[in-house]
C-alpha positions in Angstrom: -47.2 -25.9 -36.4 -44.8 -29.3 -35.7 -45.9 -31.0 -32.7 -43.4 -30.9 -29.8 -43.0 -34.6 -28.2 -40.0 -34.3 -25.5 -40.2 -37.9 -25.2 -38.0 -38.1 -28.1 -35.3 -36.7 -27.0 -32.1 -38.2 -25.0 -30.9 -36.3 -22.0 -27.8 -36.3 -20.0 -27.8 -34.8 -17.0 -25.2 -34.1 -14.5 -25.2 -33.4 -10.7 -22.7 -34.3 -8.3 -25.6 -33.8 -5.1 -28.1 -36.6 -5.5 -30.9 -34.9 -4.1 -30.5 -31.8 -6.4 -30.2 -34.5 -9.4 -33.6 -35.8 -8.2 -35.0 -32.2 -8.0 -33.9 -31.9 -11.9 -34.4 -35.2 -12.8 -38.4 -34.8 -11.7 -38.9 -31.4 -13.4 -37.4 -33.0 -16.8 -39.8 -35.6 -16.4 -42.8 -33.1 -16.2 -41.7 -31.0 -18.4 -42.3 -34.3 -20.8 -38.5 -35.9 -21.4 -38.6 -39.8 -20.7 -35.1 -40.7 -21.6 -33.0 -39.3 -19.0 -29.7 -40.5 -18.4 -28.0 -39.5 -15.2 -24.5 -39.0 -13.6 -23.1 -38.0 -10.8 -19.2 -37.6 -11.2 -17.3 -35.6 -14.0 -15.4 -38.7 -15.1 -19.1 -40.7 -16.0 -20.2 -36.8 -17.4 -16.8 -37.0 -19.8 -17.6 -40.7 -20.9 -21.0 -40.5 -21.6 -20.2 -36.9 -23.2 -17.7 -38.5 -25.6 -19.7 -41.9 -26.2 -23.2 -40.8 -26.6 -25.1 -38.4 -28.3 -27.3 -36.8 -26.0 -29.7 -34.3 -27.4 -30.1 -31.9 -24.5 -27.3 -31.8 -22.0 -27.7 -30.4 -18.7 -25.2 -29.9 -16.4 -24.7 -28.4 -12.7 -21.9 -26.0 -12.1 -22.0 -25.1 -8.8 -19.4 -27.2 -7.1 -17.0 -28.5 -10.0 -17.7 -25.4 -11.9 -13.9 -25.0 -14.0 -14.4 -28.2 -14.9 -17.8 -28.6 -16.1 -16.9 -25.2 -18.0 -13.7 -27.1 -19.6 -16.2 -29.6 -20.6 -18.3 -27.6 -22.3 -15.1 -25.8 -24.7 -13.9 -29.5 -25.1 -17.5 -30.3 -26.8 -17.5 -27.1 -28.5 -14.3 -27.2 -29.9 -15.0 -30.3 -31.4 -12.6 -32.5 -28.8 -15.2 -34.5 -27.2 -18.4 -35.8 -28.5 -20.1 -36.7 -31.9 -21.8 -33.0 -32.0 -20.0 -29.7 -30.8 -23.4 -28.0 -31.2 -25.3 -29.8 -28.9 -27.6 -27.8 -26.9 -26.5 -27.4 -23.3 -28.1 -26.2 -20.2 -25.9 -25.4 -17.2 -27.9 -24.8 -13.8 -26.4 -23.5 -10.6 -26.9 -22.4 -7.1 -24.3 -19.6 -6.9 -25.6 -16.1 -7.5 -21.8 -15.0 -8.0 -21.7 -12.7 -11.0 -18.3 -14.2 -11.9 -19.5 -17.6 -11.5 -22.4 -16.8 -13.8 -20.8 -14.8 -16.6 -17.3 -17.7 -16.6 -20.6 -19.8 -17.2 -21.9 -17.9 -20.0 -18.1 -17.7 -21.8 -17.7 -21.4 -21.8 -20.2 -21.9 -24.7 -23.4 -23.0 -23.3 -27.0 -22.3 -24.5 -28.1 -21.3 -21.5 -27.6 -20.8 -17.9 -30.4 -21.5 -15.3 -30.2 -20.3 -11.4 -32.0 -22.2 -9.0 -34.1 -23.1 -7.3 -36.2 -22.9 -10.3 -39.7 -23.9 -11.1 -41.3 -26.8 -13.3 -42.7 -23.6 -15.7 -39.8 -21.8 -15.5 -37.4 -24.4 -16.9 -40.0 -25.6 -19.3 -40.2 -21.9 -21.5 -36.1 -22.4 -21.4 -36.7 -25.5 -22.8 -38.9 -23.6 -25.5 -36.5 -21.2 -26.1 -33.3 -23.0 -27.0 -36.1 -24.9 -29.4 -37.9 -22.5 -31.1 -35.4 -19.2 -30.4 -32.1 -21.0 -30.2 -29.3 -18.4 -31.1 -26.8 -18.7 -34.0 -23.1 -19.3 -32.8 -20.4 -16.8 -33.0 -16.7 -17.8 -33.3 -13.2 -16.4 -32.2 -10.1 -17.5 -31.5 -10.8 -18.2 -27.6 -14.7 -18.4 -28.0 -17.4 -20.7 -29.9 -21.1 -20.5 -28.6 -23.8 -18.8 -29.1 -23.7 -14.9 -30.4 -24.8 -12.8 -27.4 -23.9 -9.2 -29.1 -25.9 -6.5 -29.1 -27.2 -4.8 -32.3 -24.4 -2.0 -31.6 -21.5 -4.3 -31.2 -22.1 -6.3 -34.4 -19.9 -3.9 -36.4 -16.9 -6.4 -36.7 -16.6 -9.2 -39.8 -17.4 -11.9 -37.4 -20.4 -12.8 -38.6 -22.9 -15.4 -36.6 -23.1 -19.1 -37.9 -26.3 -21.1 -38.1 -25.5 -24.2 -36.5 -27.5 -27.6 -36.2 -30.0 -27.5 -33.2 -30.7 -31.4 -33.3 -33.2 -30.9 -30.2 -35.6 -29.1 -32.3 -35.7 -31.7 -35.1 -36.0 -34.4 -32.7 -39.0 -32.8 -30.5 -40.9 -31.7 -33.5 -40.2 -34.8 -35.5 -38.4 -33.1 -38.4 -37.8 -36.6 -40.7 -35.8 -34.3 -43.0 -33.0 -32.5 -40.8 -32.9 -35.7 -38.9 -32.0 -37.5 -42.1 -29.7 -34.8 -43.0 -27.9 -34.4 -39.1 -24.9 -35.9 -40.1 -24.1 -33.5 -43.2 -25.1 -31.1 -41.5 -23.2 -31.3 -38.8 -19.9 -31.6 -40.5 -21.2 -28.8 -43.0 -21.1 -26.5 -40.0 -18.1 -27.9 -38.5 -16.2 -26.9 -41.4 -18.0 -23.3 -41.5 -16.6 -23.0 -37.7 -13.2 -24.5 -38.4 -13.0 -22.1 -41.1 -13.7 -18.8 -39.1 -11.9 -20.1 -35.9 -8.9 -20.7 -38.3 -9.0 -17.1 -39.6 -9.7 -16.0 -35.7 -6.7 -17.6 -34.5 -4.4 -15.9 -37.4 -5.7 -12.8 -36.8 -4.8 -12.9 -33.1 -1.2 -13.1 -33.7 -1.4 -10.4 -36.4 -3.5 -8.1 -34.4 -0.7 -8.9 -31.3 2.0 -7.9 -33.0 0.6 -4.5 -34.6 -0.1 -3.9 -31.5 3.2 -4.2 -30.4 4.7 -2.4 -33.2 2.1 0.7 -33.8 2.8 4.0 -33.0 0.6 7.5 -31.5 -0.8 10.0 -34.0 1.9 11.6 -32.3 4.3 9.1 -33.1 4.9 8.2 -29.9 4.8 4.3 -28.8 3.0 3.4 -25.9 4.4 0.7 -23.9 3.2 -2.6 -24.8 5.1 -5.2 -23.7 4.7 -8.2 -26.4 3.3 -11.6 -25.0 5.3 -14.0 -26.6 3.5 -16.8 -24.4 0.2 -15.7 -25.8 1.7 -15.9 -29.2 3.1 -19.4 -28.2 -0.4 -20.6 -27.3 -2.6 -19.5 -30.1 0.4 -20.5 -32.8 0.0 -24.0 -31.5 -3.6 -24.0 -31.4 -3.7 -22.7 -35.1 -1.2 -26.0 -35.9 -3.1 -28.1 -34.3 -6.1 -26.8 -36.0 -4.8 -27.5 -39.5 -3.4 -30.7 -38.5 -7.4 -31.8 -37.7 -7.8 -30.6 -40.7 -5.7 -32.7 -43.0 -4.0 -29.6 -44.6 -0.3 -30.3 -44.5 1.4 -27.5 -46.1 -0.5 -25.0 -44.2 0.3 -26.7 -40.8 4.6 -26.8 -42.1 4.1 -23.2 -42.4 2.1 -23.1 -39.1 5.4 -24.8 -37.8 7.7 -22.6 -39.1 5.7 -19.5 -37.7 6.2 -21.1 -33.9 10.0 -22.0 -34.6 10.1 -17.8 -34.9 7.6 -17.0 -32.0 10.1 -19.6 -30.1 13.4 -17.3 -31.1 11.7 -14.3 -29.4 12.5 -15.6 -26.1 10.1 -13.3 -23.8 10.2 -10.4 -26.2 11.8 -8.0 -24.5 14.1 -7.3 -27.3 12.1 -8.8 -30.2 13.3 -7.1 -33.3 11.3 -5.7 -36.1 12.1 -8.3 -38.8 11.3 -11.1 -37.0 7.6 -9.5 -35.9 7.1 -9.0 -39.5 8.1 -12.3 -40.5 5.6 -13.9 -37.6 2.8 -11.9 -39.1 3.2 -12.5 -42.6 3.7 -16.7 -41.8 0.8 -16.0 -40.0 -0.9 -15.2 -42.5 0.3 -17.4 -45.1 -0.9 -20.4 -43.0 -4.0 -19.0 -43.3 -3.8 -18.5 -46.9 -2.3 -22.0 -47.7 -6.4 -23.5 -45.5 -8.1 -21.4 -47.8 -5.8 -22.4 -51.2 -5.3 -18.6 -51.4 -7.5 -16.4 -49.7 -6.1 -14.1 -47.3 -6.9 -11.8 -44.5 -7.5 -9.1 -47.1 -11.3 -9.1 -45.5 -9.8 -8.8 -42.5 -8.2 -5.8 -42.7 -10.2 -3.2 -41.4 -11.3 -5.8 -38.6 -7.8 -6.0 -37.7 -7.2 -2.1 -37.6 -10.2 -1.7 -35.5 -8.4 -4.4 -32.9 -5.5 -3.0 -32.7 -6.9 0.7 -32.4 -9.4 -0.2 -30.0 -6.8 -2.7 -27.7 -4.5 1.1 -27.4 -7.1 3.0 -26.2 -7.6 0.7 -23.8 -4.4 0.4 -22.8 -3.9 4.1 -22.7 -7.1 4.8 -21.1 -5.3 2.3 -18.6 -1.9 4.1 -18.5 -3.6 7.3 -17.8 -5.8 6.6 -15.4 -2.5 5.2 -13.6 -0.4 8.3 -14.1 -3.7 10.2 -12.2 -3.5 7.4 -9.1 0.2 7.7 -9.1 -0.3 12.1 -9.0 -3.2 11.8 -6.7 -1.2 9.6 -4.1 1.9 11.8 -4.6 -0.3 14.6 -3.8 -1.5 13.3 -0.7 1.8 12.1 0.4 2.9 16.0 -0.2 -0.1 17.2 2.2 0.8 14.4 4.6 4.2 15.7 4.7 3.0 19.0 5.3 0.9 18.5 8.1 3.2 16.4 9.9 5.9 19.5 9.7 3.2 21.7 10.6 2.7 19.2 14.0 6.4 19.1 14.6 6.7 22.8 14.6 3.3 23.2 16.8 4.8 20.8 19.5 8.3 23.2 20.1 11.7 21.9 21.2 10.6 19.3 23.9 10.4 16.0 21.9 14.0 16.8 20.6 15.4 17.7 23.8 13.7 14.3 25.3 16.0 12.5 22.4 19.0 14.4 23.6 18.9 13.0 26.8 18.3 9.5 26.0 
């Protein structure tokens, strides 16, 4: 078994509140890490972010919480910083169940509640070492893969990313040697599905849009062209990073349509299809050929799953709307009842006035 020397490893830590930055500072320092760096504003957190390569980050998110979280996407994403998988540890004082779970969604390894002890932070420690969890990738999402057994159905499948903490604690000459290969080996595998995440976001958006009931019947789905908009430019800018010209001038071509739809309301069925198949040609033209083929059943899934929701939705609106019509009825009907319990004096009192 490789011995674990914490000492190795570079930290960056982040807390606005100096004495809470002490508190964390200390408990690193017993848990065994000697190089500690620490800041105390998000503009120091961004630089050292971007110019250093910390090992373990860990971060407080209490007080500047949406943008520590924007921080974390950025070095996930691959905008900022040498390694998008380095292994990061948010802490907070908030209990909020929003708080925690926008925590969560932003890509970190782990998130910590204090006040916390010594022992406690240590077998986190241990865990994103020895039990760190592959990443998943979507088109809004890259971090580690949190699905249960039973939701691990769709063609997403996890990606084993670097975990440069481990090899440093335990001393692991070889993947230390090998970091920066395999680094940019798994950027590419992330770029890859991300890509193919993003393309199948527009096509899954406008199936929606254009499918129809078993009873062919279409429920209402109003098309969000500024959705569309957003994850068009995100796929361009994707390929652009990627050097592949001729699938980002198709990527252009597919926003110059998404543009013409002005807010949808009266987007017409040749231009959807057209979005959809440029879609997925930009996709094809990454891959030199491969399509969304794989995809397909994902994609049906999507789209089936996204109308059930939506008429689950609608339904349970039409029974609001029928239950508040009904009470409105009974209302009515006890105020006529009052009226006709109190006889002729209120209207005779009007009379005079």
């Amino acid at each position: 078994m490789a011995e674990t020397d914490y000492a190795r490893a570079s930290v960056l830590l982040f807390d606005p509140v100096h004495a809470n930055q002490r508190t964390t500072r200390y408990a690193l320092f017993e848990i065994g890490f000697r190089q500690i760096e620490t800041v105390s504003s998000l503009a120091e957190f961004k630089t050292m972010l971007a110019d250093s390569a910390p090992t373990l980050v860990v971060a407080e998110s209490s007080a500047t919480d949406a943008d520590v979280f924007n921080l974390v996407r950025a070095v996930r994403r691959g905008e900022l910083g040498a390694n998008p998988f380095s292994v990061i540890l948010l802490t907070t004082w908030s209990r909020d169940t929003g708080h925690i779970r926008r925590a969560i969604e932003c890509g970190a390894d782990d998130v910590i509640v204090r006040p916390f002890s010594t022992m406690f932070a240590e077998e986190r420690v241990k865990t994103l070492i020895k039990g760190r969890k592959d990443f998943i990738v979507t088109s809004d999402y890259i971090g580690p893969d949190r699905r249960k057994d039973a939701e691990r159905g769709s063609d997403a499948p996890p990606v084993s990313v670097p975990n440069i903490l481990k090899a440093t604690v335990e001393n692991d000459f070889e993947a230390l040697n090998e970091a920066n290969g395999w680094i940019q080996e798994a950027k590419e595998t992330v770029r890859a599905e991300r890509l193919r995440r993003l393309a199948m976001r527009i096509v899954v958006t406008v199936e929606l849009h254009a499918s129809k009931h078993k009873a062919d019947e279409a429920l209402p789905v109003k098309l969000d062209t500024t959705d569309l908009l957003r994850t068009g430019r995100e796929l361009k800018a994707q390929l652009i990073k990627a050097n592949r010209r001729e699938a980002a001038e198709v990527s252009e071509a597919l926003l110059d349509q998404i543009k013409a739809l002005g807010d949808g309301s009266k987007a017409p069925a040749s231009s959807l299809n057209l979005i959809k198949e440029l879609a997925m040609g930009a996709y094809a033209a990454f891959t030199n050929g491969d399509t969304l083929e794989r995809s397909k059943d994902e994609i049906g899934r999507t789209v089936s799953n996204l109308r059930k929701r939506l008429q689950a939705k609608a339904d349970a609106a039409q029974r609001r709307a029928e239950l508040a019509a009904e009470q409105a009825r009974q209302d009515a009907d006890n105020g006529t009842a009052d009226g006709a319990g109190q006889g002729e004096a209120p209207g005779i009192k009007r009379a005079a006035m």
